[in-house]
N, C-alpha and C positions, 0 to 999 in steps of 0.2 A: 756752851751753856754755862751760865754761871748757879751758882749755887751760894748767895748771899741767904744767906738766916740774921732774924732781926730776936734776938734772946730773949728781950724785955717788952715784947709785942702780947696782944692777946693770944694770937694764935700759937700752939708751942710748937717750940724749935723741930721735934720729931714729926710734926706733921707738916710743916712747913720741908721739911726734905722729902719725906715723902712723896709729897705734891710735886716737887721738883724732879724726883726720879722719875715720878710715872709719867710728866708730860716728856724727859728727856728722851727716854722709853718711847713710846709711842709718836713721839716727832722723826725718830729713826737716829738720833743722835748715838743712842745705844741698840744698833741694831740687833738682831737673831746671835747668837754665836761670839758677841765681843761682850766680855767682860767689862763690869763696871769695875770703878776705881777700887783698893784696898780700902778697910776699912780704915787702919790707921792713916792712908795719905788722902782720904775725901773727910777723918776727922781735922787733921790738920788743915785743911785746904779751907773748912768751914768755920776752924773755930770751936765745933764742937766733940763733947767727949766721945770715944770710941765706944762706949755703952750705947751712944742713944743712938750712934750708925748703925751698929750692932742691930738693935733694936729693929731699925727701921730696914734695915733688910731683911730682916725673919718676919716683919710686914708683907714685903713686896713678894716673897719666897709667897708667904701664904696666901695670900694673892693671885698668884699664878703668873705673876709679872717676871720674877726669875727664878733659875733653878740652883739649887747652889751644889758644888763638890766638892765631896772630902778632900779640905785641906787644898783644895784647886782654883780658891775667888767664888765670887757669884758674876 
């Protein structure tokens, strides 16, 4: 699954990943139990800063979409 964000679009870059995590999520691409990317190497991989991945996984956490550990990934 790719994970292109468009920076200078209407819609903003944090919710454009989001959108992306949750369909990768629920396609099974990120099944039960495997960890998604670090934050620093799914910021690099997008383009963007490691605040707004940050961000946008303390979303999906609250969400109920992942659970995250101490210091363990989400």
């Amino acid at each position: 699954m790719t994970f292109a964000i468009a920076t200078d679009g209407e819609i903003p870059p944090s919710v454009q990943l989001y959108d992306r995590l949750c369909l990768a999520i629920a396609s099974g691409v990120y099944p039960p139990g495997k960890r998604l990317p670090s934050i620093r190497q799914l910021a690099a991989y997008t383009g963007l800063h490691r605040n707004t991945v940050s961000k946008t996984y303390q979303a999906l956490k609250g969400a109920g979409f992942v659970e995250r550990g101490g210091g363990a990934g989400v």
